[in-house]
C-alpha positions as CSV (number, residue, x, y, z in Angstrom):
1,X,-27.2,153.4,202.6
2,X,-27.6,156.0,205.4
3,X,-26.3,155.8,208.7
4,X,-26.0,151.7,207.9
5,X,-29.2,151.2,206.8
6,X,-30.3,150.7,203.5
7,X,-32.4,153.3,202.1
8,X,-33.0,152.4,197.9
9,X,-31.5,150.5,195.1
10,X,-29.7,151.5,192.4
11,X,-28.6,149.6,188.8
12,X,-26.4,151.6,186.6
13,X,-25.2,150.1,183.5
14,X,-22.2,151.8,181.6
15,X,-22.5,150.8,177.7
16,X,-20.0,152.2,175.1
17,X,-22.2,154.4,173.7
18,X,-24.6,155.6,176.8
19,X,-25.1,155.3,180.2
20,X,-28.0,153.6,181.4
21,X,-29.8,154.2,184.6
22,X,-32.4,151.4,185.1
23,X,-33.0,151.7,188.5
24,X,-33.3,154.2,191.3
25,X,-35.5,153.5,193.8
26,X,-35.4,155.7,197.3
27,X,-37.5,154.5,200.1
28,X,-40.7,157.3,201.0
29,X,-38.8,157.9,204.6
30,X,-35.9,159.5,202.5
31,X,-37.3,160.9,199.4
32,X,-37.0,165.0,198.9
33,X,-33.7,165.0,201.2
34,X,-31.6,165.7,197.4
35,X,-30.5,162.6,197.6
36,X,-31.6,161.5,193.8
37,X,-30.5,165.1,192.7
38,X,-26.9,164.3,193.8
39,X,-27.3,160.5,191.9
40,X,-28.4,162.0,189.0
41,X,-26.1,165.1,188.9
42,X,-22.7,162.6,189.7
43,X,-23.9,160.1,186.7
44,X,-24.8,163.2,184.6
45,X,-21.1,164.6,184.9
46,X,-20.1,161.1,184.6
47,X,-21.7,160.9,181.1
48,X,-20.7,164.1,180.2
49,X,-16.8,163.5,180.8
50,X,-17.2,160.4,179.0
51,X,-18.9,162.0,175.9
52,X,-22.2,159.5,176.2
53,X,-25.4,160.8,177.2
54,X,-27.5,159.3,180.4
55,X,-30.7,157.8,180.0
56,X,-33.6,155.9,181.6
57,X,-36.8,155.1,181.8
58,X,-39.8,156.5,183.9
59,X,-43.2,155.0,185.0
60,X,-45.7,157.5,183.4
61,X,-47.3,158.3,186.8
62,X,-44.0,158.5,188.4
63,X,-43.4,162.3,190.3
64,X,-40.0,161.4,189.4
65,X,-40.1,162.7,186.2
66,X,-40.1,166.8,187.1
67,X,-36.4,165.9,188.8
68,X,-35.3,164.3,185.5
69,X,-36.8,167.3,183.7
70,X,-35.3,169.8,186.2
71,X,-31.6,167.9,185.4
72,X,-32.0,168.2,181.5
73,X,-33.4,165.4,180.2
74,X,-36.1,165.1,177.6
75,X,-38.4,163.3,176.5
76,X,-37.4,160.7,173.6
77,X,-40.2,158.1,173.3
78,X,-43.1,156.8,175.2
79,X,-45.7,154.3,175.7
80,X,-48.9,154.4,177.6
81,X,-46.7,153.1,180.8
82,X,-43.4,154.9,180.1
83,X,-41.4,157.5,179.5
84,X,-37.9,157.2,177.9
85,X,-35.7,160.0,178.6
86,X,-31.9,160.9,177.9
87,X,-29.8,164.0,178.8
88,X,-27.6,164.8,176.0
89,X,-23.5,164.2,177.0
């Protein structure tokens, strides 16, 4: 939420061996404001403290990707749709 209103949805999913991040969604209106970077890095060091590595999933069209990149994930798998990513712990 920002100032009350709701801006996205996020799922996170905390499994014994990784950390999941199934959904992160941030409406247009409040995209490239960091506000994905700051997501990403909290669940990152999250993961990290833990000793279990973050990953997700990425529509293969999705500008999304270069900020996953940019945070140290790589590429594990894909399909013609997806991209599967983790970020080592």
């Amino acid at each position: 939420q920002c100032d009350g209103q709701d801006i996205g949805a996020l799922a996170v999913v905390r499994h014994a061996s990784h950390i999941q991040l199934p959904q992160m969604y941030i409406l247009p209106s409040h995209q490239n404001r960091g506000i994905g970077t700051r997501i990403v890095r909290d669940l990152a060091r999250e993961a990290k403290e833990s000793g279990r590595p973050l990953r997700l999933r990425v529509l293969s069209v999705n500008p999304a990707r270069r900020l996953y990149e940019r945070e140290g994930f790589r590429v594990t798998s894909t399909t013609p749709e997806r991209v599967f990513m983790e970020r080592p712990a």
